[in-house]
Every structure is written in structure tokens, then in C-alpha cells.
VMD Tcl script that draws the C-alpha trace (Angstrom):
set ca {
  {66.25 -22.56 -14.66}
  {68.17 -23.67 -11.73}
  {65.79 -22.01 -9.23}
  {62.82 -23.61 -11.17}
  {61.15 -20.78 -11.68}
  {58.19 -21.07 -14.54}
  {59.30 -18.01 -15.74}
  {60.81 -14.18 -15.10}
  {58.63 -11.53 -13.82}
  {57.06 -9.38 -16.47}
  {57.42 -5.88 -14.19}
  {60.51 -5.09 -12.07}
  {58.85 -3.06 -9.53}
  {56.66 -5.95 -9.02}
  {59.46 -8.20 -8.73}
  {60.81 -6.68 -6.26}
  {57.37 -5.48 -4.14}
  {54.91 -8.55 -4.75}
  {54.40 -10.88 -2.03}
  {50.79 -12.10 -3.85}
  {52.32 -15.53 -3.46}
  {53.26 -15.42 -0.21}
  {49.45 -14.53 1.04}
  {48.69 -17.96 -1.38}
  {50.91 -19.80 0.57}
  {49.69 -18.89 4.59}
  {45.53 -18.34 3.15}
  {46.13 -22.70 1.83}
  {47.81 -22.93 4.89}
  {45.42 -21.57 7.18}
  {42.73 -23.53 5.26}
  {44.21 -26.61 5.98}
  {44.71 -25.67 9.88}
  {40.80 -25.22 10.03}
  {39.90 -28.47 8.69}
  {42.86 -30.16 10.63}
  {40.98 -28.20 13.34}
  {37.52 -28.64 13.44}
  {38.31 -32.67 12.90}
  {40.66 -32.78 16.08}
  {37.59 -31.08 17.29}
  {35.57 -33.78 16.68}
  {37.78 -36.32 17.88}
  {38.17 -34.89 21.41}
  {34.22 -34.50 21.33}
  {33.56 -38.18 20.11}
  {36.81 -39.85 22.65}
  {35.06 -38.15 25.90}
  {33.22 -40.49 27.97}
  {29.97 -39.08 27.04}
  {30.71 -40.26 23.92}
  {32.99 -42.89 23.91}
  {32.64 -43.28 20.12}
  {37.10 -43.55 20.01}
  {39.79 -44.36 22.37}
  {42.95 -42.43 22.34}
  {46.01 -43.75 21.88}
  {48.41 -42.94 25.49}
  {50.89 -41.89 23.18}
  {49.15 -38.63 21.83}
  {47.40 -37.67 25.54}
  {48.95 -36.77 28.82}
  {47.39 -37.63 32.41}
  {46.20 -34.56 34.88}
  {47.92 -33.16 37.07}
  {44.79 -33.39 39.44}
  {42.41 -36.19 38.48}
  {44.64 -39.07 38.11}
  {41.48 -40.48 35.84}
  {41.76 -37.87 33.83}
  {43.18 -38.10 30.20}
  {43.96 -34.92 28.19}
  {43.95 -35.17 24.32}
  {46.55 -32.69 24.70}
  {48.11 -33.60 20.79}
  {44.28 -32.72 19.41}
  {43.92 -29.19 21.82}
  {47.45 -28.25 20.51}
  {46.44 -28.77 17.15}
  {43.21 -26.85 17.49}
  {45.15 -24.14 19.11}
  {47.51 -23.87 16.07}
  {44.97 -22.93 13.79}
  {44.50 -19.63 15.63}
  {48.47 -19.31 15.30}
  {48.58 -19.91 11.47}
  {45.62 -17.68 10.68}
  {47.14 -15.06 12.94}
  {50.33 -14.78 10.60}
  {48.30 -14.65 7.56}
  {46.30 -11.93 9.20}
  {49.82 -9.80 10.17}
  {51.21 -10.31 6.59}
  {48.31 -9.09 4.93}
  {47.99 -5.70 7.24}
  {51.60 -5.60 6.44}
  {50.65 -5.54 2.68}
  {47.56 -3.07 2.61}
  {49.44 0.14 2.80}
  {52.84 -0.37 1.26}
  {53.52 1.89 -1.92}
  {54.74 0.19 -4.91}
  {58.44 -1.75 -4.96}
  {60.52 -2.97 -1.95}
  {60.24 -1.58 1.21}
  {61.70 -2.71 4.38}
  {58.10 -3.98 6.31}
  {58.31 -6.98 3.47}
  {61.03 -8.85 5.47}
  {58.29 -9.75 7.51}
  {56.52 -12.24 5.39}
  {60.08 -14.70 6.15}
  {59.36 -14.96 9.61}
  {55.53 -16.37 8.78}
  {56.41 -18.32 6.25}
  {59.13 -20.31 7.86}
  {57.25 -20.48 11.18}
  {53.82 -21.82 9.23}
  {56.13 -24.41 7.15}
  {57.26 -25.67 10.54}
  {53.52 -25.81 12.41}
  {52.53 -27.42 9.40}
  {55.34 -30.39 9.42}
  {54.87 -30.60 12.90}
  {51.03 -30.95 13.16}
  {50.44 -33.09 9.70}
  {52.82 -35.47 11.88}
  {51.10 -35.52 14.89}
  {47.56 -35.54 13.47}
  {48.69 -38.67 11.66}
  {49.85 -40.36 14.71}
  {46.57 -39.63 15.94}
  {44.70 -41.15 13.64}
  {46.06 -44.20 13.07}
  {46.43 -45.54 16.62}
  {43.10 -44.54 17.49}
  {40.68 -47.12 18.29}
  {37.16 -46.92 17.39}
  {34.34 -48.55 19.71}
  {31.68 -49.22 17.45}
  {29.51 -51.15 20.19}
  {29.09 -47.68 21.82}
  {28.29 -46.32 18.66}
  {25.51 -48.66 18.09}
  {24.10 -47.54 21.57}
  {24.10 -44.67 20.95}
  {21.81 -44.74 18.20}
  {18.00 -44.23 19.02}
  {14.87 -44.43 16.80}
  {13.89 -40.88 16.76}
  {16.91 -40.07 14.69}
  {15.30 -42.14 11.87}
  {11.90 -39.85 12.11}
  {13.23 -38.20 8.45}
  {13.49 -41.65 7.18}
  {9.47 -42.11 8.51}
  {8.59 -38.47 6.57}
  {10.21 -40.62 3.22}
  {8.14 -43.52 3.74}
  {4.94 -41.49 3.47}
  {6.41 -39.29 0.46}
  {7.09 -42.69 -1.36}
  {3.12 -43.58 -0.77}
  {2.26 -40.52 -2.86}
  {2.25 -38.21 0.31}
  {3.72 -34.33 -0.63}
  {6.63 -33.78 1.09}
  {5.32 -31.02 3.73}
  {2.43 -33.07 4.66}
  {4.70 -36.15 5.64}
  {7.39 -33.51 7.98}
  {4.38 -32.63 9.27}
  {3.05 -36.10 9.71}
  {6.37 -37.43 11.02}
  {6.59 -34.40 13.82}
  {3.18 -35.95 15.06}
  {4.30 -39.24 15.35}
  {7.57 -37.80 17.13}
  {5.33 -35.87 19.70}
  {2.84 -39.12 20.13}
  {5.77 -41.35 21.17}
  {6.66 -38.83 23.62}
  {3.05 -38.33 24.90}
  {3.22 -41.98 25.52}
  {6.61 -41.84 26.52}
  {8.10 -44.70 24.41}
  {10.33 -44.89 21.38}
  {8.66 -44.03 18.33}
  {9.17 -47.51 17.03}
  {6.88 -48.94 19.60}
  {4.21 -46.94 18.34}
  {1.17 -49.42 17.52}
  {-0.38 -49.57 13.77}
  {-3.44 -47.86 15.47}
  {-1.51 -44.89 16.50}
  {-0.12 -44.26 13.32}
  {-3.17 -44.23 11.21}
  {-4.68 -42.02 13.47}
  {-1.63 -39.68 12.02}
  {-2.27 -40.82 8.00}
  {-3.66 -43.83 6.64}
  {-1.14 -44.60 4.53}
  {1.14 -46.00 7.49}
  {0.91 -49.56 6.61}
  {2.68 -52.78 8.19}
  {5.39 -52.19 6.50}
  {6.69 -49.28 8.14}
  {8.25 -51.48 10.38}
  {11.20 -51.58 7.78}
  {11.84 -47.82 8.39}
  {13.46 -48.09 12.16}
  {16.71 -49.77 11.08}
  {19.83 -47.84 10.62}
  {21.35 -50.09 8.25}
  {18.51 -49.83 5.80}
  {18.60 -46.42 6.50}
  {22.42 -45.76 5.60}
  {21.93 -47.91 2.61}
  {19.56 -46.47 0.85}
  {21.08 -43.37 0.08}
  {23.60 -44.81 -2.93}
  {24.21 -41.76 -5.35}
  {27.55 -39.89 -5.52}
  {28.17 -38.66 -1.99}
  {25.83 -40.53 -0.07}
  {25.83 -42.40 2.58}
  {25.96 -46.28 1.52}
  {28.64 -48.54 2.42}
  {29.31 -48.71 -1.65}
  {29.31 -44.69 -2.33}
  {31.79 -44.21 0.91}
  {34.17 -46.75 -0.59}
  {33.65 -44.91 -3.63}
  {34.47 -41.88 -1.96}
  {37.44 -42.88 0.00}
  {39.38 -44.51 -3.11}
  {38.89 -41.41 -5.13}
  {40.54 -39.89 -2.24}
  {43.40 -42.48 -2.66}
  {44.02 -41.86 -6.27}
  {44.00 -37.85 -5.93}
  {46.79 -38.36 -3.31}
  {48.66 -41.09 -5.36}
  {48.44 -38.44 -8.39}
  {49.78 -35.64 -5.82}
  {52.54 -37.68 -4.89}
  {53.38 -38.57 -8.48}
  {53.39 -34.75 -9.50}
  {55.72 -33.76 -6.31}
}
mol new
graphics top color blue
foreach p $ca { graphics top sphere $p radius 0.5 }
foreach p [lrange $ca 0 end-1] q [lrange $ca 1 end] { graphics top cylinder $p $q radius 0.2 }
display resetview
């Protein structure tokens, strides 16, 4: 009772030799680590200047030793880095485990040693990854330019499979228009109303509807999608699961 266990082991031997909760433990662990990963991933990607989609905050990068222009998002490559670290003790633990015979024996002291060390990466990169996200800074006017046309070509294939079009014929359709504009060498929004029923008939004047992003986000509004209304959705969901997770800890 005082330890707050649910209950007392039903085998001694397995008392004594199990360490099933242990691998739980580092494989949630290491789980975490690769999603904490592949989104610092994404913000080192998205804060380069190629980019430019986020600004870093000085406090979580260091300048180069070289370039004095340069500025590392040294908090996001350590994080990254740790994943590889985390996974790594999972890995040792469960080689440890494979060919032990039944009971204690000696090779289980080293599932302490992981399990301490991943309870302290984790502290220390839930804290930094936080500090990272909110002082970030996101540049939505270079977001906006980089947006193009083309990437709404899908959205043209779904215009033609609303007109009664099957929805192979319209890919195919769309790809034409796609390889038109680049014939012509403009953006496949500039293509005329001539060059587009040369590709189906059904391309009418209102296709003109079809080249803006924000119709284009919105109209995807089920569970999951990607409408201003279903991310809200989305994101308080999120809320409440952690406001349950806090009230069960």
C-alpha cells in the first residue's frame, strides 16, 4: 500500500526476474523522442532561410564559430540527437533481456542505469522543446509566398470530379493542365478558358474559384481536416486530453 503498488506479483520467480515494465517504460519513451524528433526536425527545416517559415528565439540557438551570420538551432539538433540516445538504451536493455534464464540474475542491474538516464533526457528535453516553442515566431508573410498555384492542381482534379468527371480521368486531366502551363511557361492559373477546354469541356468560368488557398483549406471540414473550424476542433480536444492527464496525475 505504501509503495502504491496495484497489487503483489502472482509468481515469485517473476518477481524477482521481470523487467516487462521496464521495456514499457524506455519503448513510450523512445516513442516520444521520435515525435519530439522529427518535429524539431521540422522546425530547423522551416527556420532556415530557404524557408523562413519561423524565427528562432536567440535564447535556444548559438552563433558560429566561423560565419558570424550564422545561427545554429543547436537546442532542436540536441534534441534530435537524443532520440538516437533514448532508443539506444531501450535497444541495450532488451539484448540484456533476450537470453537471461528465469529469476534474478546479476545483468538486470542494468535496466537502473537506462531508466534513470532516460527520466533525466526526458525532463531535460520536454523543457527545452517547450522553450522552443513558445518563443518562436512565425512569419506568415513568407508563408504566403511561398505558396504557388500548382500546389492547388489536386484541388483542379476535384473540380472536374464534382462536374460528373471519374476520378482517374480528372488526375489525368489535371496532369495536362500542369504540363500546358509549363509548355507555356506560366502559372497554371493564367491558363486561358481556351486552353482548358482543349483539356475537358467541362472547365467552365468558374474554375477560377479553384486557385485560392483559403477556399482550398476550407473546404475540407470533416473530423481531421484541414478547415480553420476542424483544427480548432482538433487542438481543444488536445487541451482537454491533457487537462484530464493532469487531473489523473
Amino acid at each position: 500500500t505504501e509503495l502504491d503498488f496495484a497489487s503483489i506479483s502472482l509468481n515469485s520467480m517473476d518477481a524477482v526476474g521481470e523487467r516487462d515494465f521496464v521495456v514499457e517504460f524506455l519503448s513510450v519513451a523512445t516513442l516520444l523522442m521520435i515525435h519530439l524528433s522529427k518535429m524539431a526536425e521540422d522546425l530547423i527545416l522551416y527556420s532556415t532561410s530557404e524557408f523562413g517559415f519561423l524565427t528562432l528565439s536567440d535564447t535556444y540557438c548559438t552563433g558560429s564559430s566561423l560565419m558570424p551570420q550564422k545561427k545554429n538551432p543547436d537546442s532542436l539538433e540536441l534534441i534530435r540527437s537524443k532520440a538516437g540516445r533514448v532508443f539506444g538504451r531501450l535497444a541495450a536493455i532488451l539484448m540484456v533481456l533476450k537470453g537471461l534464464p528465469s529469476t534474478y540474475n546479476k545483468d538486470l542491474q542494468e535496466d537502473k542505469e537506462a531508466v534513470f538516464d532516460v527520466i533525466d533526457t526526458l525532463n531535460a528535453v520536454l523543457q527545452v522543446a517547450t522553450g522552443v516553442i513558445s518563443t518562436l515566431q512565425i512569419n506568415k508573410e513568407n508563408m504566403e509566398k511561398a505558396l504557388s498555384p500548382e500546389i492547388l492542381s489536386s484541388d483542379l482534379a476535384l473540380y472536374l470530379v464534382r462536374k460528373g468527371m471519374p476520378f482517374r480521368q480528372a488526375h489525368i486531366a489535371s496532369r495536362k493542365a500542369v504540363h500546358l502551363a509549363e509548355t507555356k511557361g506560366i502559372p497554371i492559373n493564367n491558363l486561358s478558358p481556351d486552353d482548358l477546354k482543349s483539356i475537358s469541356p467541362l472547365f467552365g468560368s468558374d474554375v477560377s474559384q479553384v486557385f485560392n488557398v483559403v477556399n482550398s483549406v476550407e473546404q475540407y471540414r470533416a473530423m481531421g481536416g484541414t478547415a480553420k473550424s476542424s483544427v480548432t476542433a482538433q487542438i481543444e480536444q488536445l487541451r482537454e486530453l491533457l487537462k484530464k492527464l493532469k487531473e489523473q496525475a
